[in-house]
Structure formats: C-alpha cells, structure tokens
N, C-alpha and C positions, 0 to 999 in steps of 0.2 A: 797538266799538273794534277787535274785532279782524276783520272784515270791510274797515273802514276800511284797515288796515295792509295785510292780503292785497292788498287793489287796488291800493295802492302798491305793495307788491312785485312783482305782478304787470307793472305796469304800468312798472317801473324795468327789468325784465326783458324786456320788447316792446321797449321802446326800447334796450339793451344788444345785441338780438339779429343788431342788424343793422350791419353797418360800415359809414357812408360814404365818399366818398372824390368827389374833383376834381378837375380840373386844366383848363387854357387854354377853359373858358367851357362846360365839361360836367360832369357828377356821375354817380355811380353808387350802386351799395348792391352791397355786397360778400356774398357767402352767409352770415350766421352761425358756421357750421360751419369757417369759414377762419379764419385765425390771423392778427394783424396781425404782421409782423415787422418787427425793428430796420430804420429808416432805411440807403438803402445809394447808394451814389454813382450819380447820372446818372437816380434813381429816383423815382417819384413818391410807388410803394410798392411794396410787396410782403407777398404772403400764402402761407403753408402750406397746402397743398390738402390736407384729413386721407386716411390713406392707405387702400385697400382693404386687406380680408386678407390677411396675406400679402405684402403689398407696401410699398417707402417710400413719404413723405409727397411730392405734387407742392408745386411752385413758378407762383406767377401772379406774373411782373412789369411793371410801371405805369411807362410810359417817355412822356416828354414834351422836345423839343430846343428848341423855338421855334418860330413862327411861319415856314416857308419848310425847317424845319432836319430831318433825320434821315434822307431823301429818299424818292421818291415812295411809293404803296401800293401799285404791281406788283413793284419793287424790292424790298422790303421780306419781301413775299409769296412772292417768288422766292428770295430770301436764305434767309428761314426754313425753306423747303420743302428749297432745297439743305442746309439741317443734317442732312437725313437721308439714310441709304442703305440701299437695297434696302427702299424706298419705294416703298407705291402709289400713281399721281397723286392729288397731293394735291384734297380737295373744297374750294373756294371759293365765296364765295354774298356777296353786296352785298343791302343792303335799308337801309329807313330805316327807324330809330326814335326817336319820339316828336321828327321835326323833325331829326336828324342821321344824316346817313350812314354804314352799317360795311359795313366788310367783313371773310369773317371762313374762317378757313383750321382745315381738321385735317388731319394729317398726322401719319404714325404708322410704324417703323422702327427703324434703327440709329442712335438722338440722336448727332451731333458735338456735343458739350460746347465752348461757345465759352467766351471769357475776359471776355469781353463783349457787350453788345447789338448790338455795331455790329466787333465784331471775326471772325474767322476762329476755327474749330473750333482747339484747343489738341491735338487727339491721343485726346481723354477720348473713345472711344467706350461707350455705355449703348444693347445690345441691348433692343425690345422699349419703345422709350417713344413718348409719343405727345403729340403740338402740339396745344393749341388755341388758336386767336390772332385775338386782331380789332386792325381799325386804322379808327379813327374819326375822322372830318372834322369836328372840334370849331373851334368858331367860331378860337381863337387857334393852332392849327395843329393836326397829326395826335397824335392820342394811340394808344401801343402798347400792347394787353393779350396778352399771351406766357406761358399757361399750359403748365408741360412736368412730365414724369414718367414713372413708370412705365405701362403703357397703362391697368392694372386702376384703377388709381386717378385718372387721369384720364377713363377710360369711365364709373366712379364717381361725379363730378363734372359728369360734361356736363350735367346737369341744371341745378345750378350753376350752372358757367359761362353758359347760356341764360337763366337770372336776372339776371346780371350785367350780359350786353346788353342784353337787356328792359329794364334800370333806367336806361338811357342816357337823359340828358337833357340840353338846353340848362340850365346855371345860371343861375339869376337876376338878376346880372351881366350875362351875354350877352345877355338879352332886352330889354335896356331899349332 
C-alpha cells in the first residue's frame, strides 16, 4: 500500500512539474522552476524566472494580438533590441521547431523599462539586464515570448528558456 501511494505521489508530482501553456494553434511546457503569475492585460501569461544569487527574480511574458495583429518579426525584433542601450548587437538565430517557425533574440544592457509590450520606454532605466525573446509563427498568428531581468538570472535561466522553445509545438487543434 504504501508503495502504491509513493507512485502516486510520485507521479502527481511529474505531472505538477511542468507548466503548460498555449495560444493561436501552438503549446509549450514552461520550466518547472518558473512561477505562474496572476493573469495581466494584453497577456497570455506570464512567469517569475527564479532569481540568481544575489539578484531579482526575471519576468517571461506570453503576448498573442491576432492573426495579422502586433506587427512583423524584424519589427518586433528591432523594437526590443532598441529597449536597450549601450548594447552589444544583439544575437538573432531563426530555426524550426517541431514544424513551427522561431525566431529568437538575446540582448543584454541598459533595459528601457516600457509601460507596455507595444509601448515606448517610460524613463525606468535598469542597468545590467538582459532579453531573451522568441517570436513564433503559430498557425493563428505570431506568438511573443519576452523574457527580461537582471543578466545573472536570466544567464541562469537560459537553459530554461531553451526548454521552453524545444517544447514548441503545433497543438492538436491546428493539426487537423
């Protein structure tokens, strides 16, 4: 019997470990270790990237506008790169996974803190943070993943985050 229970436990706990998440005809698995946080306007989701030593906790947010809507992925790519200054060219890299297309940006500096996803830096400069970000050609339009924080904990992370894309897939939905 109590074998029986461990493997349930066990096994409630493999299945807890992992976050899914979806949006416009894709799905992902979010790292374990990341936090789901409260629902927030214009968002799919968002999660708490735990923080390095020494450092705060990052932010990954899950932005979806429509089909046609939020505008292209050099746009996008360019926008987010300009959040930073005294920035190295930012690394960009495109590749397919498992059947959908990303592309996916680091870039690392003086964060311009926007107000928004789609808005202009508000003034909040945060020396020392660093972008990870993919934008993925999901069957029902572009989905944005906009990981930001301190560098340590998002150098922390990248591991992570490389999970996260790895776990990109058409949902079952879009395949029919």
């Amino acid at each position: 019997m109590k074998t029986r229970a461990g493997l349930l436990l066990f096994l409630v706990s493999v299945a807890a470990a992992a976050v899914d998440g979806g949006a416009a005809g894709v799905q992902w698995t979010a790292p374990a270790s990341w936090k789901v946080l409260a629902a927030r306007p214009m968002r799919v989701a968002t999660y708490e990237i735990p923080a390095a030593p020494g450092a705060e906790p990052g932010e990954c947010g899950i932005f979806h506008f429509g089909k046609g809507q939020g505008g292209s992925v050099e746009d996008n790519l360019a926008r987010w790169a300009g959040q930073f200054e005294a920035a190295a060219s930012p690394k960009k890299e495109s590749r397919t996974v498992h059947g959908v297309r990303v592309h996916t940006i680091d870039v690392s500096g003086t964060f311009l803190a926007s107000g928004g996803p789609m808005m202009p830096s508000q003034g909040e400069r945060k020396p020392g943070y660093r972008l990870l970000g993919a934008i993925v050609e999901a069957p029902r339009g572009l989905v944005f993943f906009k990981c930001t924080g301190p560098a340590a904990t998002i150098a922390k992370a990248q591991a992570d985050f490389q999970s996260l894309v790895g776990s990109l897939a058409k949902s079952a939905a879009s395949r029919l």
